[in-house]
C-alpha positions in Angstrom: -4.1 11.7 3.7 -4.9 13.9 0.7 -6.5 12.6 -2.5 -3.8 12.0 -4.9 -6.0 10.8 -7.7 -9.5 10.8 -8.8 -11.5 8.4 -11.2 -14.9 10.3 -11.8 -17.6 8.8 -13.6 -15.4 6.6 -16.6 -16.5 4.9 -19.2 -14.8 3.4 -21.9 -16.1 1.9 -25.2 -13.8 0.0 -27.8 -14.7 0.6 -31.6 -14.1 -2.3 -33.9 -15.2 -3.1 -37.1 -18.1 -5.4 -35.6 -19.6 -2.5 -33.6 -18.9 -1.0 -30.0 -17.9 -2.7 -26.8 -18.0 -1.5 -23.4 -15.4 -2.2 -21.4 -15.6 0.0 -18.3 -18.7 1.7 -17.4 -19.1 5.0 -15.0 -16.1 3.5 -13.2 -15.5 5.7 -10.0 -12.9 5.5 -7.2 -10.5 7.7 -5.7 -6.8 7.1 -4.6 -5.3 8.8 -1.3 -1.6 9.9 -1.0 0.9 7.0 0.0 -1.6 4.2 -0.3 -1.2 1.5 -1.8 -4.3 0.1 -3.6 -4.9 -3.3 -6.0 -7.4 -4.0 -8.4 -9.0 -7.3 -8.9 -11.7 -8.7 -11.2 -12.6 -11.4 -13.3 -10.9 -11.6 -16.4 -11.0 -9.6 -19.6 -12.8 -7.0 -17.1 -10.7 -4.2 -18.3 -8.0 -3.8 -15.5 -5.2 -2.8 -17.9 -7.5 -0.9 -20.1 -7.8 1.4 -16.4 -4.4 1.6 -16.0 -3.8 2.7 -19.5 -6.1 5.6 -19.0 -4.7 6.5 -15.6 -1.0 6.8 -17.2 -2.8 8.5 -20.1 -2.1 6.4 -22.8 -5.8 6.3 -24.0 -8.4 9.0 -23.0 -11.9 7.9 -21.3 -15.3 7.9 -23.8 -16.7 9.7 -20.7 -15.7 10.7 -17.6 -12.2 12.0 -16.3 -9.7 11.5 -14.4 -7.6 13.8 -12.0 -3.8 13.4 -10.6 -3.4 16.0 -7.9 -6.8 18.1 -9.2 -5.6 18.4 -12.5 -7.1 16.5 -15.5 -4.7 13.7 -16.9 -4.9 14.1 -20.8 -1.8 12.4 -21.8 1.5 10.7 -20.1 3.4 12.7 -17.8 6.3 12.9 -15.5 4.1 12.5 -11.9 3.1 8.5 -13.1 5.2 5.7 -13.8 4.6 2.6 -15.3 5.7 -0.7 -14.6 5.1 -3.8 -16.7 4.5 -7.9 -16.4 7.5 -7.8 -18.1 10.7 -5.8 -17.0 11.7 -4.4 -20.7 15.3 -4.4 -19.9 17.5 -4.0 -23.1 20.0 -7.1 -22.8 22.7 -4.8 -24.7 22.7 -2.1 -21.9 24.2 -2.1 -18.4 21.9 -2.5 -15.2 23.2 1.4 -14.2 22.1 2.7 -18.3 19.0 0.8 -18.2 17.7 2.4 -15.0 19.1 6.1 -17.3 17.0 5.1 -19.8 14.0 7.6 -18.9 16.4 10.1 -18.2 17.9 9.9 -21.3 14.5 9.9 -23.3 13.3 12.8 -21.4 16.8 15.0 -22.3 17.6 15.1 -18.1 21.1 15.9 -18.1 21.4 16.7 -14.3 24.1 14.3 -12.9 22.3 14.5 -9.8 19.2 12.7 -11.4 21.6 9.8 -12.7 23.3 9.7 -8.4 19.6 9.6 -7.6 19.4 6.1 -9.6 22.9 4.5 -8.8 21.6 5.2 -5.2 18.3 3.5 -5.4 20.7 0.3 -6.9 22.7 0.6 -4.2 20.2 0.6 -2.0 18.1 -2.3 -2.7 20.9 -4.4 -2.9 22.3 -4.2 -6.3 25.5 -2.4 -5.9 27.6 -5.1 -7.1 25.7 -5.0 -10.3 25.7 -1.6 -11.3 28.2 -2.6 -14.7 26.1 -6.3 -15.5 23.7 -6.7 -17.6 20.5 -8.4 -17.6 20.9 -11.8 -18.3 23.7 -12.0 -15.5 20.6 -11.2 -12.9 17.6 -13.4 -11.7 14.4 -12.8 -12.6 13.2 -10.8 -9.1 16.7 -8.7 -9.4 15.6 -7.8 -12.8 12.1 -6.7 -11.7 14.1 -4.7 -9.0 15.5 -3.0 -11.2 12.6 -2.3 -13.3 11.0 -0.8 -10.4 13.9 1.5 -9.6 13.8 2.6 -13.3 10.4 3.7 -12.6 11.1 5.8 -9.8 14.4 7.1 -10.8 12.1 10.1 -12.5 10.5 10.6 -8.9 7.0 9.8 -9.8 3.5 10.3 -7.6 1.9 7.5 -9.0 3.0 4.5 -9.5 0.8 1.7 -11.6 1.8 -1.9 -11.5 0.1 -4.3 -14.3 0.4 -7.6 -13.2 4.4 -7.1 -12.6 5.1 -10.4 -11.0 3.2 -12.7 -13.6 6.2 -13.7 -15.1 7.7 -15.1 -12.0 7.7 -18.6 -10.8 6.0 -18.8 -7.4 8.4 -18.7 -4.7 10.4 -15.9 -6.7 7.0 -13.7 -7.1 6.5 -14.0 -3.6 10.0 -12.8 -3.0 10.1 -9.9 -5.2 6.4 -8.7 -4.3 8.0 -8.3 -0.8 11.1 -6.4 -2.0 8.8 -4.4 -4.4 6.5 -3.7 -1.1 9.2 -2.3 0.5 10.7 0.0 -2.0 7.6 1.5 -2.7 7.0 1.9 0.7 10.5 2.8 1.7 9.9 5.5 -0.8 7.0 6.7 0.3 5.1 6.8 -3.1 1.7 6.2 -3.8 1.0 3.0 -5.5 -2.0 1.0 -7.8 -1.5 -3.0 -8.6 -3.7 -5.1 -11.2 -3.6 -8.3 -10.2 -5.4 -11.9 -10.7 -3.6 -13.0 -7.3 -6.0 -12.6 -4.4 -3.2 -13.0 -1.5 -0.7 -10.8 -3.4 -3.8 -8.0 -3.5 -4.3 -8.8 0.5 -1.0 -8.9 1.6 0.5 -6.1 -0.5 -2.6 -3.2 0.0 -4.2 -1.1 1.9 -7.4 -1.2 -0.2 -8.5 -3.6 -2.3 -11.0 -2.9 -4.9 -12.8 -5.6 -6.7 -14.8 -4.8 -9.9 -17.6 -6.6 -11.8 -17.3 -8.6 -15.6 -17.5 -6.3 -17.9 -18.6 -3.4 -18.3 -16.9 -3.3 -15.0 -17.3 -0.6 -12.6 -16.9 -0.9 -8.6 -18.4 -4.2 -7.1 -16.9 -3.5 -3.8 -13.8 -1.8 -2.1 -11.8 -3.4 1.5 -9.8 -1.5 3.8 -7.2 -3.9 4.5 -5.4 -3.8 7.5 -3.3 -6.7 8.6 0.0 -6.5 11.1 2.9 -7.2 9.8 6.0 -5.6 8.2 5.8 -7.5 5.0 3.4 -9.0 2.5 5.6 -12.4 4.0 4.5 -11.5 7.6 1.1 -10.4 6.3 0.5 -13.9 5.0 0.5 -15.2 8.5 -1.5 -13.1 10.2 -4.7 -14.7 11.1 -7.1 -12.6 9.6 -5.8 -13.6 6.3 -7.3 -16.5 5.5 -10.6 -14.1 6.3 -10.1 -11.9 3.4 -9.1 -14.5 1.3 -12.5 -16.0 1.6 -14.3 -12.7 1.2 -12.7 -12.0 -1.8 -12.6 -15.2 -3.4 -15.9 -15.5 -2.7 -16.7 -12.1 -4.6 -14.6 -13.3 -7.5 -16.2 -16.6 -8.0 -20.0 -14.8 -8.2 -18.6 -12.6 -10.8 -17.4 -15.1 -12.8 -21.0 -17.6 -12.7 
């Protein structure tokens, strides 16, 4: 697989009024095309604070980083963003909501808007097409959030700590529908998460950074059988990672 995207050398210091913080120091780590890859780390570590300068929202205090070779300086088209929270506006229909970025973006190609209804469709929301969010669950409403995401065709997608919000049974639900989209889609996906066993089950790679400043403690190729994060769960070397990595987490955190 190609490299999709590049973190070289990133460091990032906050400026307040009481001086300079660090938060991520001469962070590197690269992400290949079609993989799916989680971050995990102690908290206040500055996992968001990565994401925001992958999507370009901020810009690094050194170091860059590259999507397809070419320097990411602000947000663009080629990375989408999905939230803890799924942002849907309660006065707009399931179909309009999933238009949104459409609409913000001027895309007036009626074949963009069929591209979204079919991703509804799809993933099992057909019959909700003309509802509006508070007549969904919780996991149909992060399903949708997703496909909103991707109905601009994205290469990278980021994933802050989407399921957060979710009681436990329903998070483990929807990170298996959201683990199939992304992978029915075939896109190239990064999750921040505090959940160890969603980071196993859901990746291929997990990275696992120090307290901050953080940079790369270690990285795991992950490869369990299994055609879900569900079925992941149960394979027997799961319990295996889940020591490793918990284990990594807790030294961080002493």
């Amino acid at each position: 697989m190609n490299t999709l995207l590049e973190i070289n050398n990133v460091t990032y210091t906050y400026h307040t009024k009481n001086g300079e913080t660090t938060a991520i120091e001469n962070l590197k780590f690269n992400v290949k095309d079609k993989e799916f890859v989680s971050i995990v780390g102690p908290s206040g570590c500055g996992k968001t604070t990565i994401l925001s300068i992958i999507s370009g929202l901020i810009s690094p205090t050194r170091g860059q980083t590259l999507l397809n070779g070419k320097k990411i300086e602000k947000p663009c088209d080629n990375i989408g963003y999905m939230l803890q929270k799924d942002q849907l506006f309660p006065w707009r229909t399931i179909e309009k909501n999933v238009f949104l970025p459409l609409e913000i973006k001027k895309v007036k190609d009626e074949n963009a808007k069929n591209y979204g209804r079919e991703l509804l469709i799809k993933y099992g929301l057909k019959d909700f097409l003309k509802s509006y969010p508070d007549e969904l669950s919780g996991g149909m409403r992060q399903r949708v959030a997703l496909i909103r995401t991707l109905v601009s065709k994205p290469d990278l997608l980021l994933l802050d700590e989407p399921f957060s919000a979710l009681d436990s049974k329903t998070r483990l639900s929807v990170s298996n529908d959201v683990y199939k989209i992304i992978r029915a889609e075939n896109k190239t996906a990064i999750l921040v998460t505090h959940d160890i066993s969603e980071a196993i089950s859901m990746s291929d790679r997990v990275i696992v950074l120090t307290e901050r400043p953080s940079k790369v403690k270690n990285e795991h190729v992950i490869s369990l059988s299994g055609s879900s994060p569900i079925n992941k769960r149960e394979n027997p070397e799961f319990s295996k990672w889940f020591e490793i990595l918990y284990k990594e987490l807790d030294a961080n955190e002493k």
